[in-house]
GUTOR-59472 format. One record per residue: residue number from 1; residue in three letters; x, y, z of N, C-alpha, C in turn. Coordinates in Angstrom, 3 decimals, padded with zeros to 6 digits, m for minus. Each point is the difference from the previous one (the first is absolute). Layout:
GUTOR-59472
<node NUM,"Ala",<X,Y,Z>,<X,Y,Z>,<X,Y,Z>>,
...
//
This chain:
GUTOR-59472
<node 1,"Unk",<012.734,m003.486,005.702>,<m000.757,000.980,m000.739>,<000.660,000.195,m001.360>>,
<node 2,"Unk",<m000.626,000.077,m001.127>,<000.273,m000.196,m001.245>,<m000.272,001.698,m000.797>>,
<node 3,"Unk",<000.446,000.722,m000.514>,<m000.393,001.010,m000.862>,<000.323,m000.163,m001.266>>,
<node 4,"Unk",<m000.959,m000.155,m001.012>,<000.095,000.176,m001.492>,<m001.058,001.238,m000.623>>,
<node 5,"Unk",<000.542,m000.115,m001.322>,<m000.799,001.266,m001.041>,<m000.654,m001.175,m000.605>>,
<node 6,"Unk",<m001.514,m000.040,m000.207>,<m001.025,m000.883,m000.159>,<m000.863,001.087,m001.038>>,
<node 7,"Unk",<m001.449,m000.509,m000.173>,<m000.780,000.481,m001.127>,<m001.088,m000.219,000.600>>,
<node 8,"Unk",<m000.930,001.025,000.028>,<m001.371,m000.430,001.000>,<m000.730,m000.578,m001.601>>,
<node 9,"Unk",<m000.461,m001.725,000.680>,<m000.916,m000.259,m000.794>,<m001.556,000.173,000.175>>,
<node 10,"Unk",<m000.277,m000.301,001.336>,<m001.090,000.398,000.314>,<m000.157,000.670,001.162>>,
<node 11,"Unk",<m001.081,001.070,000.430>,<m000.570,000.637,001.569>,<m001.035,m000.423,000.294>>,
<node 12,"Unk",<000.054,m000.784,000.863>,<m001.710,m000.372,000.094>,<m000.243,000.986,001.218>>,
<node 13,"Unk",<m001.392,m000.059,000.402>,<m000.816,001.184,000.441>,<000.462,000.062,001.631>>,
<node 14,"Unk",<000.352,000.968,000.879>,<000.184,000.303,001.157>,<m001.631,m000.600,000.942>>,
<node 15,"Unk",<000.461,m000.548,001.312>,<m000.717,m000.713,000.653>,<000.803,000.413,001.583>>,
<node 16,"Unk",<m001.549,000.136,000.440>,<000.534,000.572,001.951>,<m000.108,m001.689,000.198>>,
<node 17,"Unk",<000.829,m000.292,001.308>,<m000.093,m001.299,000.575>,<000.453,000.271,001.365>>,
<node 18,"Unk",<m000.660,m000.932,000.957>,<000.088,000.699,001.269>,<001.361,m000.530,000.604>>,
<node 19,"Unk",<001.261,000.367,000.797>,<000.960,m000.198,000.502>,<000.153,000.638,001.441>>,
<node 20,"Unk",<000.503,m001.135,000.600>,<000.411,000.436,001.265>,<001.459,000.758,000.367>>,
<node 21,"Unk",<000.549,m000.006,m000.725>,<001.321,000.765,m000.606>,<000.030,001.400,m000.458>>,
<node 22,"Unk",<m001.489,000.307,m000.566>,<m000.074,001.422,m000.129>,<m000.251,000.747,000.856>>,
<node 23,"Unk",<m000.207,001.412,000.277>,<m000.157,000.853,001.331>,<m001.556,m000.283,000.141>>,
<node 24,"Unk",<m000.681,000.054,m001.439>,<m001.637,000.280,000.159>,<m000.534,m001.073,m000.366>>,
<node 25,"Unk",<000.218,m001.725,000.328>,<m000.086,m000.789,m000.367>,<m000.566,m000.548,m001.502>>,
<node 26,"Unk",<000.411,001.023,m000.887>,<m000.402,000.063,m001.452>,<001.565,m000.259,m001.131>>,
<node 27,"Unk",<000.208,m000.297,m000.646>,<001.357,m000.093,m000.967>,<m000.354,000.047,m001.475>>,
<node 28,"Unk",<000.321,000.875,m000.822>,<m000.257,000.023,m001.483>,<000.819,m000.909,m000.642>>,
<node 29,"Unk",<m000.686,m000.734,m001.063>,<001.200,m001.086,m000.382>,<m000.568,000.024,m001.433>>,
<node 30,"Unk",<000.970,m000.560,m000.924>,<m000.123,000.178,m001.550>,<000.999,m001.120,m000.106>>,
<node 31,"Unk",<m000.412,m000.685,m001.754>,<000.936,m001.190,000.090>,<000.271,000.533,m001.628>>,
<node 32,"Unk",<001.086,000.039,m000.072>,<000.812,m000.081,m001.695>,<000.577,m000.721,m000.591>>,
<node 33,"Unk",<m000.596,m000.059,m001.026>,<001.379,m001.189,m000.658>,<001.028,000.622,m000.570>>,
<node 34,"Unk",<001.209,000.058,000.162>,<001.177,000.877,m000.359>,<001.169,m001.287,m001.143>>,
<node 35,"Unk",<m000.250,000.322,m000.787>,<000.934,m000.646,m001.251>,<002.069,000.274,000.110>>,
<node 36,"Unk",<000.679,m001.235,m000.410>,<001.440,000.527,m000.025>,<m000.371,000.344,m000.998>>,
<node 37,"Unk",<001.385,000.887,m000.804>,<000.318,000.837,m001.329>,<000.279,m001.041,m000.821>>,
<node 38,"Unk",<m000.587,m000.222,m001.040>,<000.705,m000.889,m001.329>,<m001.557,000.113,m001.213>>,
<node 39,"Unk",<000.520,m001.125,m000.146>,<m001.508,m000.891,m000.956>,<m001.302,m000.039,000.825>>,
<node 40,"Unk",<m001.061,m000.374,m000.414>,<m001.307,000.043,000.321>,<m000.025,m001.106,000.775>>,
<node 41,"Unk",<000.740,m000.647,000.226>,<m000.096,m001.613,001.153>,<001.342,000.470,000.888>>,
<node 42,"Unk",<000.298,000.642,000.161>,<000.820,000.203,001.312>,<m000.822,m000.057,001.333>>,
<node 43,"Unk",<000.455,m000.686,001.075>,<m000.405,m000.559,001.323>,<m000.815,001.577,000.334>>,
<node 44,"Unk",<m000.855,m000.981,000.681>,<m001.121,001.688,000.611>,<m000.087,m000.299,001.650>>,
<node 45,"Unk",<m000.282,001.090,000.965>,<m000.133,m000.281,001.034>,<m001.372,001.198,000.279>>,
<node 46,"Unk",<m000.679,m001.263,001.173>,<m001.227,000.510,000.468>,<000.233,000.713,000.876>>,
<node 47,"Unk",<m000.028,001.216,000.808>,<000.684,001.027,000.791>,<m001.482,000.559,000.361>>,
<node 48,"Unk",<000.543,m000.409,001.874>,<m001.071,000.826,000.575>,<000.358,001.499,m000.011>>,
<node 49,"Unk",<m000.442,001.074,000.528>,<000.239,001.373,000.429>,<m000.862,000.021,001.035>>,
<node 50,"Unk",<000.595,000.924,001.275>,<m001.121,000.041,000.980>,<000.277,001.409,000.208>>,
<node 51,"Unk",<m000.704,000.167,001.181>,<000.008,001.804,000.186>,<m000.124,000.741,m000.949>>,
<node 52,"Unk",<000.480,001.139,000.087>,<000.304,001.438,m001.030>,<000.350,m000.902,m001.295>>,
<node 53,"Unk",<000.687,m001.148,m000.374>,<000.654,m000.211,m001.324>,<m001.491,m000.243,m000.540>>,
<node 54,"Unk",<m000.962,m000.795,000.921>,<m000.825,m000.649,m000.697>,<m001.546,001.468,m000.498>>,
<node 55,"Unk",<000.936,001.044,000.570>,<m001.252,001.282,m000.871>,<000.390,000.543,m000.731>>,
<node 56,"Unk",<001.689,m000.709,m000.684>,<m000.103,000.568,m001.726>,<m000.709,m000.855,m000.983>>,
<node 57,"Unk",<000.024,001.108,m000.608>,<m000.567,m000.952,m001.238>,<001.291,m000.359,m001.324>>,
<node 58,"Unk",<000.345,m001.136,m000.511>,<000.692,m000.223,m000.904>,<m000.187,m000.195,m001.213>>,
<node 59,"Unk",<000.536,000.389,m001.064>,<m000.338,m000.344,m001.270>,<000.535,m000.847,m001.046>>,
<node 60,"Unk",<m001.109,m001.108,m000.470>,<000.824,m000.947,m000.557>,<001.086,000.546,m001.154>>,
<node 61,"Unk",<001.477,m000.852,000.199>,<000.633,000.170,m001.234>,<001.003,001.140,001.202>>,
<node 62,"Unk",<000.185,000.267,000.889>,<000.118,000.745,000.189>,<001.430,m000.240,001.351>>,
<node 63,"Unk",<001.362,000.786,m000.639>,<001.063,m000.858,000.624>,<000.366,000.242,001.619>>,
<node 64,"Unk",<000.027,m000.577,000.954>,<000.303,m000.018,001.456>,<001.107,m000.093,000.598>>,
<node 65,"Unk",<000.636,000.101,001.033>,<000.977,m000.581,000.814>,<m000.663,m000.399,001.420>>,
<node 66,"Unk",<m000.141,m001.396,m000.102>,<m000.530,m000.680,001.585>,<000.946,m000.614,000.444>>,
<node 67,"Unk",<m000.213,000.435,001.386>,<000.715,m001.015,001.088>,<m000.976,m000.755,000.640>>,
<node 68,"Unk",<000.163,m001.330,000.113>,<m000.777,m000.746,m000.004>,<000.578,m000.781,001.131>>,
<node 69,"Unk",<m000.726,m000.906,001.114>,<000.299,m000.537,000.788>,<m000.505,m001.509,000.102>>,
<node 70,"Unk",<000.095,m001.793,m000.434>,<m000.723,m000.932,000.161>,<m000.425,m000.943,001.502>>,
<node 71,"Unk",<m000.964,000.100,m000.059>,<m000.270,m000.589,001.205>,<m000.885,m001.493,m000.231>>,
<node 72,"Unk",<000.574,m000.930,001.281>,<m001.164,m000.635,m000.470>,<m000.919,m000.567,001.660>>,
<node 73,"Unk",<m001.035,m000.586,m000.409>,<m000.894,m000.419,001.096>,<m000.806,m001.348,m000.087>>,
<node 74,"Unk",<m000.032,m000.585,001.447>,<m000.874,m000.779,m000.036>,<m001.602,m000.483,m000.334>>,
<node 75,"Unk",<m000.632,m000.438,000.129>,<m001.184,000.215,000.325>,<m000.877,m001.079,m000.933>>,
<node 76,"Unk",<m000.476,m000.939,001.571>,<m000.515,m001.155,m000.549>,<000.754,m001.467,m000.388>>,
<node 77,"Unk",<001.819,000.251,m000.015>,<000.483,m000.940,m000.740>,<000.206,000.543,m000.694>>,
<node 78,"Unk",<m000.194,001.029,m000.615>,<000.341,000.411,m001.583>,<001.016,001.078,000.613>>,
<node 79,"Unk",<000.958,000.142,m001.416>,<000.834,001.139,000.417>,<m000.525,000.840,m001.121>>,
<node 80,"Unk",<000.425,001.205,000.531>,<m000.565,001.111,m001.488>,<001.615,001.093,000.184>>,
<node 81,"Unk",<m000.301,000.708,m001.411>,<001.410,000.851,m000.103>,<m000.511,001.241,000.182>>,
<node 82,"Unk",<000.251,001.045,000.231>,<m000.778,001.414,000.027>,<001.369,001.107,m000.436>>,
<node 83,"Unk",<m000.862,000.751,m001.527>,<001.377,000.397,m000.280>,<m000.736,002.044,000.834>>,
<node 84,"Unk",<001.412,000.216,000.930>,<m000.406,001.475,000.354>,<000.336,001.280,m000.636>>,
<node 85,"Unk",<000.012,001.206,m000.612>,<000.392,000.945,m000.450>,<000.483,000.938,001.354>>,
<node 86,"Unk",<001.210,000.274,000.281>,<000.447,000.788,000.784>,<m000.026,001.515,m000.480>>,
<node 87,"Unk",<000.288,000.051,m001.295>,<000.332,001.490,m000.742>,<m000.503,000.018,m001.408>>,
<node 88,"Unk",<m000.814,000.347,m000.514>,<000.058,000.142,m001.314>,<m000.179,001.478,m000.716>>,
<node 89,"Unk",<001.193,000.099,m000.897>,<000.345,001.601,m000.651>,<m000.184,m000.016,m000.907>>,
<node 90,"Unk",<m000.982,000.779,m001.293>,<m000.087,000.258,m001.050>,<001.289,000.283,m000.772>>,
<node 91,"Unk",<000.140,m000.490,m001.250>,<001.211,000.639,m000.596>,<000.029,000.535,m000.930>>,
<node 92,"Unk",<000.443,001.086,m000.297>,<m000.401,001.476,m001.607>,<001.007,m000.724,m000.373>>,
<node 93,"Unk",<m001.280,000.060,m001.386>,<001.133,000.076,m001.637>,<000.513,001.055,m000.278>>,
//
């Protein structure tokens, strides 16, 4: 598990998806792209949020601390990476 101070570049829109993992077989999920700190081409990561993280709303430009977890999976032959948000905290200027 990885924690950095990142830069929300983008929030895209909150989406129910059904899970067998949740109590009410429903899971809120949101995907962000969260920027490192530097120049305008610093590495970005696509970051799911599920549950409660995924019913804030974030604002671009706007600085974070995520803990982030990578996973990856099969499926088909193909492998895929899945990046997870464990924690994410707003941070005051």
């Amino acid at each position: 598990m990885n924690t950095m101070i990142l830069r929300v570049k983008k929030c895209g829109v909150m989406t129910t998806v059904q899970s067998e993992k949740s109590e009410n077989g429903v899971l809120d999920k949101r995907t962000l792209v969260l920027q490192m700190l530097g120049g305008k081409y610093e590495d970005s990561f696509v970051v799911t949020a599920l549950g409660s993280l995924a019913t804030i709303e974030w604002t671009e430009g706007e600085l974070v601390a995520c803990s982030m977890s990578f996973r990856t999976r099969e499926h088909n032959g193909q492998v895929y990476m899945d990046v997870i948000a464990n924690e994410i905290c707003k941070i005051k200027r």
